[in-house]
C-alpha positions in Angstrom: 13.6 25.3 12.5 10.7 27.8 12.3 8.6 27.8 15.8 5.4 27.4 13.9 6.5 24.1 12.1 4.9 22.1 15.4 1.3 24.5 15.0 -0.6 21.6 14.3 0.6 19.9 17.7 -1.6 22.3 19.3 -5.1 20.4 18.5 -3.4 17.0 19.6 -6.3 16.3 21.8 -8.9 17.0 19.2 -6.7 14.9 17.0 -6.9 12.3 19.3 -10.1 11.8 20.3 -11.3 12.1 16.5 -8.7 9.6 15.4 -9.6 6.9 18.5 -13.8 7.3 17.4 -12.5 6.3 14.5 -10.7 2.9 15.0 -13.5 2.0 18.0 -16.0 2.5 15.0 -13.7 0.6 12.6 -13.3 -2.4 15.2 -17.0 -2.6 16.0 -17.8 -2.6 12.1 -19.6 0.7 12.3 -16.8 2.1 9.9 -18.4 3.0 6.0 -15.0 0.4 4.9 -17.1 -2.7 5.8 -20.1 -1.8 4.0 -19.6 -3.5 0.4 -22.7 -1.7 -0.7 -21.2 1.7 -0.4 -19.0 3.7 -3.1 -15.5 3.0 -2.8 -14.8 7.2 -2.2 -17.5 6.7 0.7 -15.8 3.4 2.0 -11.7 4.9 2.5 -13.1 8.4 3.6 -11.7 8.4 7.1 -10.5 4.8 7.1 -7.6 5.0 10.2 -3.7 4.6 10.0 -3.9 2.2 12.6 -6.6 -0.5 10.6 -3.4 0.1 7.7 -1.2 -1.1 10.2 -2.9 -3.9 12.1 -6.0 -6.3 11.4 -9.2 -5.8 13.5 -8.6 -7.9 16.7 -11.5 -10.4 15.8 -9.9 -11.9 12.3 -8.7 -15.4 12.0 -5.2 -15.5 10.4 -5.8 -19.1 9.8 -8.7 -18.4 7.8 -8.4 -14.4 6.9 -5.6 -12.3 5.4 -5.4 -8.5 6.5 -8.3 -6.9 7.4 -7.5 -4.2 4.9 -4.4 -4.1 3.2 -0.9 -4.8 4.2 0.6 -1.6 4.2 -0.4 1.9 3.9 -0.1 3.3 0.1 0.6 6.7 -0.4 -1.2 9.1 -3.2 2.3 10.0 -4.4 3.1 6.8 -4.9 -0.3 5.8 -7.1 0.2 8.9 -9.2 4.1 8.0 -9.6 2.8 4.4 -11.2 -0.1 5.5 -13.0 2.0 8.3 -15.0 4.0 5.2 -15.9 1.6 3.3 -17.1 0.1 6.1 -19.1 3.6 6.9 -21.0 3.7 3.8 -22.2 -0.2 3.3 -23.7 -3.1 5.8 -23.7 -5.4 3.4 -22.4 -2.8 0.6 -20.8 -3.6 -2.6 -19.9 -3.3 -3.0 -15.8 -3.2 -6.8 -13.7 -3.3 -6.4 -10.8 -1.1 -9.9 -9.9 -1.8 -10.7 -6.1 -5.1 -8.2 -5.8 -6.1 -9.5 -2.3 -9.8 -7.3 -2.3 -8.7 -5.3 -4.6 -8.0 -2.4 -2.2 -4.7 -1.1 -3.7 -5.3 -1.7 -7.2 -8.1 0.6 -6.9 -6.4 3.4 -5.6 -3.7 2.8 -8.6 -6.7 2.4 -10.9 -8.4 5.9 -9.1 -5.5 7.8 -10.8 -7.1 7.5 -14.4 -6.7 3.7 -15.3 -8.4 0.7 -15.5 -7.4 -2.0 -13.5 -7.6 -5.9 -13.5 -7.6 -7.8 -10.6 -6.5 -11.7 -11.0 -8.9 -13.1 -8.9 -7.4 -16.9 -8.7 -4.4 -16.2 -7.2 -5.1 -15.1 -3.7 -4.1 -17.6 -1.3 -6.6 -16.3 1.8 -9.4 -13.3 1.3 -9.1 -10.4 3.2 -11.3 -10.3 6.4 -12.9 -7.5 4.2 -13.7 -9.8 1.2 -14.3 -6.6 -1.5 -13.0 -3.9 -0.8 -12.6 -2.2 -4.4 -14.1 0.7 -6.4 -16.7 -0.7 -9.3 -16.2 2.2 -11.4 -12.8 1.7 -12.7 -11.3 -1.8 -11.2 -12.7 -5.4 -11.7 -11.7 -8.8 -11.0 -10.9 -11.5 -13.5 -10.2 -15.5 -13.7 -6.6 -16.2 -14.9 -7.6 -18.0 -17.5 -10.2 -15.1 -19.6 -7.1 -12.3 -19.5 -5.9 -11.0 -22.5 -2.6 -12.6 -23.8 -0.8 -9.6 -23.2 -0.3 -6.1 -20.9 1.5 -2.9 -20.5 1.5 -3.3 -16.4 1.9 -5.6 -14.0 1.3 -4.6 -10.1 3.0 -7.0 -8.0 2.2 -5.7 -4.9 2.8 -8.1 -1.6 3.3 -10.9 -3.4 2.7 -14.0 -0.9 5.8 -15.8 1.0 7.8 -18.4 -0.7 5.3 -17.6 -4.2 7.5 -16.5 -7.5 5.7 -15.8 -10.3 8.0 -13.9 -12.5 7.9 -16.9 -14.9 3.9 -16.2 -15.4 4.2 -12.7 -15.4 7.0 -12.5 -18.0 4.8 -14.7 -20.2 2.2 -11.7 -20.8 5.5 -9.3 -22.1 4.6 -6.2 -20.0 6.1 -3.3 -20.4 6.1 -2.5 -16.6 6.2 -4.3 -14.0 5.6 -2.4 -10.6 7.4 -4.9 -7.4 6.3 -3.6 -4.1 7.7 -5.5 -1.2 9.8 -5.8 1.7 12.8 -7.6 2.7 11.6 -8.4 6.3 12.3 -12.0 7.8 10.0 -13.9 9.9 11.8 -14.3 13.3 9.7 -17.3 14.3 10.2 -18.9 10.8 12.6 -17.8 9.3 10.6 -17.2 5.9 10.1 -13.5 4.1 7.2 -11.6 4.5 6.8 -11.4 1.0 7.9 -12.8 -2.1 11.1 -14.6 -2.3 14.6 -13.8 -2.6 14.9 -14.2 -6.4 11.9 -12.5 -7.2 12.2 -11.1 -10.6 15.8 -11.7 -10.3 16.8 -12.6 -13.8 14.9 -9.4 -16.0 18.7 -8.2 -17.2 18.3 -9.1 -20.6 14.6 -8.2 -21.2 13.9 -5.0 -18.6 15.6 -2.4 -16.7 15.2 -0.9 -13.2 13.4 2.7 -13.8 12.7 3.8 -10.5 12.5 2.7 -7.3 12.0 4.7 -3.8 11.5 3.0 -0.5 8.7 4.3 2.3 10.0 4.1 6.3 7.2 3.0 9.1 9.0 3.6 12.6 8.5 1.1 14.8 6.0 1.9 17.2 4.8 4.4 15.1 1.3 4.9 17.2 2.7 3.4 20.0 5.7 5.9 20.7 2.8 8.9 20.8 -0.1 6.7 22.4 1.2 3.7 25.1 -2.2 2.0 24.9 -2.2 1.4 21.5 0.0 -1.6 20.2 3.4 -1.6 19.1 4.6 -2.2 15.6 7.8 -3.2 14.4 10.3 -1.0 11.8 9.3 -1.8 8.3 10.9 -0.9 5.3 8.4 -0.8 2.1 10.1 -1.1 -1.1 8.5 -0.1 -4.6 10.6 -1.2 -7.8 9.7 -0.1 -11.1 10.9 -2.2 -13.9 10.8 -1.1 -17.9 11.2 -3.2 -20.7 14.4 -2.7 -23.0 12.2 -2.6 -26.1 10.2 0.2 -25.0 12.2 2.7 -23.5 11.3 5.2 -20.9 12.2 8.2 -18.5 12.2 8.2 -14.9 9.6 10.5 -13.4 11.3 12.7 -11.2 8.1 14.7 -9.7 4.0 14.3 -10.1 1.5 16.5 -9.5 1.0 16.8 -5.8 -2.8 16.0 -5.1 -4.7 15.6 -2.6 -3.3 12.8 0.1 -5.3 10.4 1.1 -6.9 10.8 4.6 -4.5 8.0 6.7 -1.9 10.4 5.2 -3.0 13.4 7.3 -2.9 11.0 10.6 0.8 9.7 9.0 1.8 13.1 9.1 0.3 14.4 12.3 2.2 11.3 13.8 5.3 11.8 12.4 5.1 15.6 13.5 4.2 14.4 16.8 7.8 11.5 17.1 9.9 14.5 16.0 9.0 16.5 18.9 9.3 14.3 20.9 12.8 13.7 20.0 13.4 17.0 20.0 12.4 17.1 23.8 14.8 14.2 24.4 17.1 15.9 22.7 17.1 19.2 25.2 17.1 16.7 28.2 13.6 16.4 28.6 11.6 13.2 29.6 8.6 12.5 27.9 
């Protein structure tokens, strides 16, 4: 493995301190991301890993879902569904399902679409009520949408909630399922969804694509001991295509700029695979 692979190692401390002004500013609201009245380009620029993994200590769960978002999204992945989208209509037709503050639909909708966000169907707000980018994403009531649509994002979908039936009903001709299979030790109960979400689409759709995204566990934790511990999570992204319409799976997209967590993400990672490198030579660290 070339020597120079671990180069960026060398402004760790930098890194750090940078990345730990960051979250401090984030948890005492001083971050742009909690000013509504900002651009959405202005609100993510330097928004932390860490407030993509965890909530700010000081929200309610009885009251508040995630501060943010539930999971981290990668560019790669936005570009991946919007090139989708845009093979099957020249200006598609995007619902956002579940759009909790509309955070990830507008980083879908920031790739060249324009995004609807189903406003009725969150079950709590986000601690950060609105969190979405004006210029190309809006929310809607259930009841004003269009009849029909070419995309469906179905991100997160709550716990024990299934509504293939509903989104069927519009006829998409995509239907983008991000999830995970992770069960709730203390009750049992999926994260997300439920086990027969969008079970019975063989007649009507076929799977196109579908790639998975790792999160260690402990990702900051194993690097940093005084930040908190996470456990393993395995995101999954399923991309379904109706048999009337058919498609091709997208092997590659244009690789743009990442978003700015994705430069901690990757500094991280670098950081856990030198360490088990060391471990690996019989070092302790």
């Amino acid at each position: 493995m070339p020597a120079d692979r671990f180069a960026p190692l060398k402004n760790m401390e930098q890194f750090t301190n940078d990345m730990f002004n960051r979250i401090i500013a984030f948890q005492e609201k001083d971050h742009p991301a909690w000013n509504e009245t900002l651009e959405f380009a202005a609100r993510i620029h330097g928004l932390p890993l860490h407030n993509l993994i965890f909530s700010n200590p000081d929200r309610d769960p009885k009251l508040f879902g995630p501060t943010v978002a539930s999971y981290y999204p990668l560019r790669e992945e936005m570009q991946k569904l919007a090139a989708y989208a845009k093979q099957v209509a020249a200006n598609p037709v995007v619902y956002d399902w579940f759009p909790g503050n509309g955070f990830i639909g507008s980083l879908l909708a920031r790739e060249g679409l324009s995004v609807t966000g189903i406003r009725d169907n969150n079950i709590k707000d986000n601690q950060i009520k609105a969190f979405f980018d004006r210029a190309c994403y809006q929310f809607c009531a259930r009841d004003r949408l269009g009849r029909l649509c070419d995309l469906v994002l179905a991100s997160w979908i709550p716990s024990q909630v299934n509504p293939t039936p509903e989104i069927l009903s519009l006829r998409p001709r995509l239907i983008a399922y991000i999830y995970t299979e992770h069960v709730d030790t203390t009750n049992g109960q999926r994260q997300t969804g439920t086990d027969d979400m969008f079970a019975a689409l063989d007649h009507d759709y076929q799977l196109l694509d579908s790639w998975t995204v790792h999160r260690p566990q402990n990702l900051l934790h194993a690097i940093w001991p005084d930040m908190t511990p996470n456990i393993e999570e395995t995101r999954i992204t399923r991309v379904y295509a109706a048999n009337d319409f058919p498609l091709e799976k997208i092997p590659a997209v244009e690789n743009k700029t990442p978003y700015d967590w994705e430069a901690e993400l990757q500094m991280v990672l670098l950081a856990l695979e030198a360490k088990q490198q060391l471990r690996s030579r019989g070092m302790r660290v």
